[in-house]
N, C-alpha and C positions, 0 to 999 in steps of 0.2 A: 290402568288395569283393564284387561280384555274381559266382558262378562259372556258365562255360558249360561245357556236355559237349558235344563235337561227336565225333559217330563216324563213320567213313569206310569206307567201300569199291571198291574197283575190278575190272574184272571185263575177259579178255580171251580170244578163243579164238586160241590161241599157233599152235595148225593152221592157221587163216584167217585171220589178221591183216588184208586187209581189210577183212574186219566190223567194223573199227574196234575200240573201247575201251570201257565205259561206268564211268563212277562213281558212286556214289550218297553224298550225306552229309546227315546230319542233322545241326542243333542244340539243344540242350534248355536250358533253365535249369536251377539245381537242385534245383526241383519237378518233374522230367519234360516239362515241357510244352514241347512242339517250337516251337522259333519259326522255321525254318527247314528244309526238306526239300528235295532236289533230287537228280534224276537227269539225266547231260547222255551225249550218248554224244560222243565224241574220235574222230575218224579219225585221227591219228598226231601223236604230240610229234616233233619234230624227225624228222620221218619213220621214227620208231619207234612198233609195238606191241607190248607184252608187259602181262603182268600187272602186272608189280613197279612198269612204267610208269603203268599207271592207279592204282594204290594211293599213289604219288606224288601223284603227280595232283588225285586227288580232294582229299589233302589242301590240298594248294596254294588248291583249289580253297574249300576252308571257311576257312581263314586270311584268304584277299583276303574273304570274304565277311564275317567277325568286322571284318576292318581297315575294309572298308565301311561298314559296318550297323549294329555296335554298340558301345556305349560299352566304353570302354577309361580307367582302366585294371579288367580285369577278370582273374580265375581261372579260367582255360582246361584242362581237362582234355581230352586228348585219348587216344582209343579208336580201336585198331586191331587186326583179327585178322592182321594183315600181321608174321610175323617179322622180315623183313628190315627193314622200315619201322620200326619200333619200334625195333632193334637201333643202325640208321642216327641217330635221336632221339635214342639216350642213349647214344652215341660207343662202341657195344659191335661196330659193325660196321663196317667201312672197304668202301666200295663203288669198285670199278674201271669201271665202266659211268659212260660220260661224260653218256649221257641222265640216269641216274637222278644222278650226282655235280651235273646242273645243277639240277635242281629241288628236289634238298636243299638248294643253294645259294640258291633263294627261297624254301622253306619257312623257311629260318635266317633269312634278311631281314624274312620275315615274324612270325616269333618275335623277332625281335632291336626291331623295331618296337615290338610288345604288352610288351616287357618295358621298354623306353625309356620307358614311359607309368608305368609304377610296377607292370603287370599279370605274371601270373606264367604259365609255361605247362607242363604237364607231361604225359608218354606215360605208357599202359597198353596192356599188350596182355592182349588178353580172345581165349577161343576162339572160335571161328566158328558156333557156335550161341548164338553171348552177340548176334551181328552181323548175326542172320538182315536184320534190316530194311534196312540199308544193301546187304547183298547183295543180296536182291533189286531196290531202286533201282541200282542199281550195272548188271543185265543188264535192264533192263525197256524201255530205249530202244536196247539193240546187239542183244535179240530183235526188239524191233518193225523195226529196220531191218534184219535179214535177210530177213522175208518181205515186204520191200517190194523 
């Protein structure tokens, strides 16, 4: 079974919501080599912006992109410096916020898919200097649209 690392991040100014949201996530195989990279900026999930929301988010966003793109079944490894996100993965956290309770609800669909195939999928949380790279994809398109 081929394993993918996809790390994720989302990036929000919680003062200016506005400015929308940006995500950024990478996928690697398990030689490092990126087979996917992207930064998108969100102007609002369900007419929500927060942080927690784009960390969501992004992930959802590399799942439909694995469920897309690559064969399955595979070993999914997923990297996040999101507490909360992490906590939510491996049933350590109960979330009350209906935005974020909805998109766990597709992340889990989306999991629950990859694991139907025979593939496995599992959370790490790593510090925020372990995620510099998704961080900065993450605000590289919610900066570029502020000075636009």
């Amino acid at each position: 079974m081929k394993q993918l690392r996809i790390y994720t991040d989302g990036s929000c100014n919680n003062l200016k919501p506005e400015q929308g949201m940006g995500t950024g996530v990478t996928i690697e195989n398990s030689q490092g080599v990126k087979l996917f990279e992207c930064s998108s900026l969100v102007q609002a999930v369900y007419g929500k912006t927060t942080s927690n929301i784009a960390e969501f988010y992004a992930l959802h966003q590399a799942l439909q992109e694995v469920l897309n793109n690559y064969l399955v079944p595979s070993e999914i490894v997923l990297y996040t410096d999101s507490q909360l996100l992490y906590e939510a993965l491996t049933g350590k956290a109960t979330l009350q916020e209906p935005t974020l309770m909805t998109l766990l609800e597709n992340i889990d669909y989306c999991i629950d898919r990859i694991t139907a195939t025979g593939g496995s999928v599992n959370a790490l949380w790593i510090p925020r200097e372990e995620n510099k790279a998704c961080d900065a994809l993450s605000k590289l398109l919610r900066h570029a649209n502020i000075q636009h």
